[in-house]
TORFISE-998946 format. One line per field, with one value per residue: residue number from 1; x, y, z of N, C-alpha, C, O, CB in turn; residue in one letter. Coordinates in Angstrom, 1 decimal. Glycine has a CB too. Layout:
<sites>
i <- NUM,...
npx <- X,...
npy <- Y,...
npz <- Z,...
capx <- X,...
capy <- Y,...
capz <- Z,...
cpx <- X,...
cpy <- Y,...
cpz <- Z,...
opx <- X,...
opy <- Y,...
opz <- Z,...
cbpx <- X,...
cbpy <- Y,...
cbpz <- Z,...
aa <- a,...
</sites>
This chain:
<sites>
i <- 1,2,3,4,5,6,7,8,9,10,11,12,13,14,15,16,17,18,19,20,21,22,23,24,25,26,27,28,29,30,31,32,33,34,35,36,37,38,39,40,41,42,43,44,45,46,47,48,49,50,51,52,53,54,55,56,57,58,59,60,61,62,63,64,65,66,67,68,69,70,71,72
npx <- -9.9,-12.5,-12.9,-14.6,-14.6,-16.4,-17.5,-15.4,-15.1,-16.9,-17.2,-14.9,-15.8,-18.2,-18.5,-17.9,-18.0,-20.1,-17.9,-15.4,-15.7,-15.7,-13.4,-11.7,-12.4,-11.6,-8.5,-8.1,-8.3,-6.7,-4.4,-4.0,-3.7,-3.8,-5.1,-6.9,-9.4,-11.3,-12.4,-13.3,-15.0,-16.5,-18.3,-19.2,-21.5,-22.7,-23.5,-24.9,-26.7,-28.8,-29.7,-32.3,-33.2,-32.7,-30.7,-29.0,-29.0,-27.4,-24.7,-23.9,-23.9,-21.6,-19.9,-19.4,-18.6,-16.0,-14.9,-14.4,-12.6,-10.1,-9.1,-7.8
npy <- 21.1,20.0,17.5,15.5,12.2,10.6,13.0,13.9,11.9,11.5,13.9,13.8,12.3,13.1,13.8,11.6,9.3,5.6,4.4,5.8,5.4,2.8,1.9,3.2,1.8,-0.8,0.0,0.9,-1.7,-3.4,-2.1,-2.3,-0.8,0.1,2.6,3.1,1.7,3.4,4.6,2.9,1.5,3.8,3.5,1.0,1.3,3.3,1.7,-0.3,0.9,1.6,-0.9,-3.9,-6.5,-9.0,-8.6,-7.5,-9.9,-11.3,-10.3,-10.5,-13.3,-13.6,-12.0,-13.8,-16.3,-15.3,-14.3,-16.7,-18.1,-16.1,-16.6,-19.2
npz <- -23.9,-25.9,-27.5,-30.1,-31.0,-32.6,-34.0,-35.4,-37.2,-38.5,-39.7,-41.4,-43.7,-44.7,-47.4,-48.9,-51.7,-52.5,-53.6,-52.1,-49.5,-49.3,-49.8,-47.7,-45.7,-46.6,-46.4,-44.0,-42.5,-44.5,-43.7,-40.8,-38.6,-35.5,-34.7,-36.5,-35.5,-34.1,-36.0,-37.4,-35.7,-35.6,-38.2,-37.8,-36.4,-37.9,-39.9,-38.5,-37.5,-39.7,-40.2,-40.5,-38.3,-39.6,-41.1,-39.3,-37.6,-39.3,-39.1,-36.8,-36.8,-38.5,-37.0,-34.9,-36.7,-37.3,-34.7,-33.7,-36.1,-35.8,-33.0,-33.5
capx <- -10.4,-13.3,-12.8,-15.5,-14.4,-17.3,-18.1,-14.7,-14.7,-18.1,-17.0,-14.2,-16.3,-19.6,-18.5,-17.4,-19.3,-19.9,-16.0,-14.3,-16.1,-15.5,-11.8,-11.6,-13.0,-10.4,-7.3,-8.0,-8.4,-5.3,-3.6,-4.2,-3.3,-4.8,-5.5,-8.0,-10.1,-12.1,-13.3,-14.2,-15.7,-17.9,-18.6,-19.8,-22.2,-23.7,-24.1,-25.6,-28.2,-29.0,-29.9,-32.8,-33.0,-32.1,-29.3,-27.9,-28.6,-26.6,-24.0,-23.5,-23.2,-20.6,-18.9,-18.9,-17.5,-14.7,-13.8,-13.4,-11.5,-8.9,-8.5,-7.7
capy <- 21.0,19.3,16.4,14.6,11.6,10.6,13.7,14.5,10.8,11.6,14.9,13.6,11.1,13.0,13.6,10.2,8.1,3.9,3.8,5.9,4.5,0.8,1.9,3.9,0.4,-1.6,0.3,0.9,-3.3,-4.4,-1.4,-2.6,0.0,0.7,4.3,2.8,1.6,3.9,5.1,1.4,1.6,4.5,3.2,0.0,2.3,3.7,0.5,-1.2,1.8,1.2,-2.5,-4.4,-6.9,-10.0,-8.1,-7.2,-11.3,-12.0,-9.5,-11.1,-14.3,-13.5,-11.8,-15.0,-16.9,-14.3,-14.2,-18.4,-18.4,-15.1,-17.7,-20.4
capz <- -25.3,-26.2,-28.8,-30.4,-31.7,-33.3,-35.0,-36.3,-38.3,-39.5,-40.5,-42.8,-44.4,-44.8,-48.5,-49.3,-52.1,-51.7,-53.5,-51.4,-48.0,-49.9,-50.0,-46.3,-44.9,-47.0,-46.3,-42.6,-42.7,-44.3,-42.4,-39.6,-37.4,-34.5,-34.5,-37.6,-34.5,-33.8,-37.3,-37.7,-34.8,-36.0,-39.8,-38.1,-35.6,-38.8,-40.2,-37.6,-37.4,-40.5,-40.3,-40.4,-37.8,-40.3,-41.2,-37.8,-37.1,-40.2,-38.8,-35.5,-37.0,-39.3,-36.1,-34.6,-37.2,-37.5,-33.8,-33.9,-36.7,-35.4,-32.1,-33.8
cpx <- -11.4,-13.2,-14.1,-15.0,-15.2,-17.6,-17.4,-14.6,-16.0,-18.0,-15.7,-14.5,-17.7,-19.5,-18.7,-18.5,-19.1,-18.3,-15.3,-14.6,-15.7,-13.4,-11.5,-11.7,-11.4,-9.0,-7.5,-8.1,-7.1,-4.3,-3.0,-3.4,-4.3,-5.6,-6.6,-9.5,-10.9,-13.3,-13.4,-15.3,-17.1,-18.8,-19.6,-21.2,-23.2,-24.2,-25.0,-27.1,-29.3,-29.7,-31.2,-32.5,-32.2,-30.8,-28.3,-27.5,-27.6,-24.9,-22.9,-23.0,-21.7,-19.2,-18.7,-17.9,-15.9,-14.1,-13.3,-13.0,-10.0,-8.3,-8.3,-6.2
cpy <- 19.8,18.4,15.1,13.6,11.8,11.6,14.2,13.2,10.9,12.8,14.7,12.6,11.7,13.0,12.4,9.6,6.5,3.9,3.9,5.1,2.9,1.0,2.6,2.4,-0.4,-1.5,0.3,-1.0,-4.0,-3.7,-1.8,-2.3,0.5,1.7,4.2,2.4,2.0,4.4,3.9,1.6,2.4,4.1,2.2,0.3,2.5,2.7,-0.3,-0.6,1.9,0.1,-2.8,-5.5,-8.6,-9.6,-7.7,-9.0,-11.5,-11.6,-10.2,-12.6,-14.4,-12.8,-13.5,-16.0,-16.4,-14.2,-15.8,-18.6,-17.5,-15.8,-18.8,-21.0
cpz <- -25.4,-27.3,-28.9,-31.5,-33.6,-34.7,-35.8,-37.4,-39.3,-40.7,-41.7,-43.6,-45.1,-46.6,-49.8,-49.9,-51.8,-51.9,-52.9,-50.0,-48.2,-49.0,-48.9,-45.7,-45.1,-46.5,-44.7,-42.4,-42.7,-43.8,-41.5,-38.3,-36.3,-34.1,-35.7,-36.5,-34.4,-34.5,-37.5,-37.3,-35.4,-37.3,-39.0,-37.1,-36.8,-39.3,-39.9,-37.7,-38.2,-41.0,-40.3,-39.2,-38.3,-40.5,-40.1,-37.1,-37.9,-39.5,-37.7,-35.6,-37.6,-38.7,-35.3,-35.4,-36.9,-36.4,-33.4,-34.8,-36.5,-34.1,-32.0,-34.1
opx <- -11.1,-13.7,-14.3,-15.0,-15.0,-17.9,-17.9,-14.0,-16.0,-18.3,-15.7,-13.6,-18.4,-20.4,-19.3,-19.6,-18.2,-17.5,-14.5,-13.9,-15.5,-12.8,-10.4,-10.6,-10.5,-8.3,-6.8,-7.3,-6.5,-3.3,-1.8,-2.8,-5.4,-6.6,-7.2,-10.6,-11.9,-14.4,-14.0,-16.3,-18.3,-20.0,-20.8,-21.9,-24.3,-25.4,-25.8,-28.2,-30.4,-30.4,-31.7,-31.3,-31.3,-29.9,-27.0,-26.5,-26.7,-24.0,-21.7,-22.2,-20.8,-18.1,-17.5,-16.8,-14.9,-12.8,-12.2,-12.6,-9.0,-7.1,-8.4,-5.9
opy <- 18.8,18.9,14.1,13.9,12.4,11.3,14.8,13.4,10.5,12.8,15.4,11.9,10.9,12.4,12.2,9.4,6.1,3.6,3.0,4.3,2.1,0.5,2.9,2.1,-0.6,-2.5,-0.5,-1.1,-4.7,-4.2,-1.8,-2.9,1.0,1.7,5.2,2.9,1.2,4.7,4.1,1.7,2.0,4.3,2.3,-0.7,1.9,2.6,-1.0,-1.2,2.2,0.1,-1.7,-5.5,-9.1,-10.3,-7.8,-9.4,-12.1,-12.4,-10.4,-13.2,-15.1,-12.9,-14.0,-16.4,-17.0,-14.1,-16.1,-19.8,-17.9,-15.7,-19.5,-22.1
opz <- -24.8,-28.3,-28.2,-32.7,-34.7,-35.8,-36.8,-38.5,-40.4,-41.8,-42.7,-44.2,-45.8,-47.1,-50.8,-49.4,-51.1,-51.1,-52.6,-49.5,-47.3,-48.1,-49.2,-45.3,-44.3,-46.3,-44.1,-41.5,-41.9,-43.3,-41.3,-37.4,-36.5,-33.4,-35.9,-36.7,-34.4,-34.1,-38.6,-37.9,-35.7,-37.3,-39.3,-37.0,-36.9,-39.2,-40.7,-37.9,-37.9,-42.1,-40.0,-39.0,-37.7,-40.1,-40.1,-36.5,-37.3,-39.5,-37.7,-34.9,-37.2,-39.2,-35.3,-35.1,-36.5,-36.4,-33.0,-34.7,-36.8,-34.0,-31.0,-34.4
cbpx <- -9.2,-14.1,-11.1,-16.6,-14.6,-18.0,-18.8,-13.2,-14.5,-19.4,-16.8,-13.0,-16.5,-20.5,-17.7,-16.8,-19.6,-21.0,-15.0,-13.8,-18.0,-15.5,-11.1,-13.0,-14.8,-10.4,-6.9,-9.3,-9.1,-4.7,-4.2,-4.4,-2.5,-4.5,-3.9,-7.4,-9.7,-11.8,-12.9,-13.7,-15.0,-17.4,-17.1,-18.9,-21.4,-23.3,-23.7,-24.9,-28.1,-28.3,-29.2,-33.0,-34.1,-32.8,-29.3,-29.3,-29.7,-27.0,-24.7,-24.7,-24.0,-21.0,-19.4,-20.0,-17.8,-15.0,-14.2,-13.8,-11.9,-9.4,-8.8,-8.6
cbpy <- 20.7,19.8,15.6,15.3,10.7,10.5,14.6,15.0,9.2,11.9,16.1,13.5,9.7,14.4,14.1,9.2,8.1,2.2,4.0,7.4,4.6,0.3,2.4,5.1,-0.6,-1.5,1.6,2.0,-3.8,-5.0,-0.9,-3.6,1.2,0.8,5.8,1.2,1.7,4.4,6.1,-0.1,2.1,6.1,2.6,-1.4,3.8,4.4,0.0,-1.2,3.1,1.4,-3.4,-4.5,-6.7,-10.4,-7.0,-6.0,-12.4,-11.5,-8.3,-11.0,-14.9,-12.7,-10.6,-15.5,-16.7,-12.9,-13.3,-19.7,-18.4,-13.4,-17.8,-20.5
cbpz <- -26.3,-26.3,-28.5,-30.8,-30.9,-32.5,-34.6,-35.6,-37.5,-38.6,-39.6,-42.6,-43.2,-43.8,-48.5,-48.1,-54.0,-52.8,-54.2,-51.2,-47.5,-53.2,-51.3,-45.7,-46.0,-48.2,-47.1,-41.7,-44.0,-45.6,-41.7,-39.7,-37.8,-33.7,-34.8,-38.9,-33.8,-33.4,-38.6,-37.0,-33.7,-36.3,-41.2,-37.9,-35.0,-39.8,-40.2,-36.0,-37.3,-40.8,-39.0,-41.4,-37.2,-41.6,-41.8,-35.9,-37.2,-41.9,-38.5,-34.6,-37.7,-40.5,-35.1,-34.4,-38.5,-38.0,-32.4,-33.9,-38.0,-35.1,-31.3,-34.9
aa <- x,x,x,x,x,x,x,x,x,x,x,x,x,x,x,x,x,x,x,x,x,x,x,x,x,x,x,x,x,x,x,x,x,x,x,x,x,x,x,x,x,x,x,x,x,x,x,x,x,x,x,x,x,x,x,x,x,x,x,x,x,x,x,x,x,x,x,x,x,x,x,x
</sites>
């Protein structure tokens, strides 16, 4: 069997307006189950692709912050 991640998380999202994707984001977040992982993963794919370069800098900063304060 062939399984496409990717294209099955896209395919249950392609409907979705900004609230429910607000609230897909949110719930997979304070979830925080693992198996949310990967459709993070993909949302933050689209995102990224999406970006301007200021915005991908801002992005990366704001990952930084976030992984020194989660090893703190």
């Amino acid at each position: 069997m062939d399984l496409n991640l990717r294209k099955a998380i896209l395919s249950n999202i392609a409907e979705n307006d900004q609230e429910q994707l607000e609230a897909t984001i949110a719930d997979a977040i304070q979830d925080g189950e693992e198996k949310m992982l990967p459709g993070l993963g993909v949302l933050f794919e689209l995102i990224w692709k999406q970006s301007d370069e200021q915005d991908k800098q801002d992005m990366v900063e704001a990952l930084e912050q976030g992984v020194k304060q989660a090893n703190q």
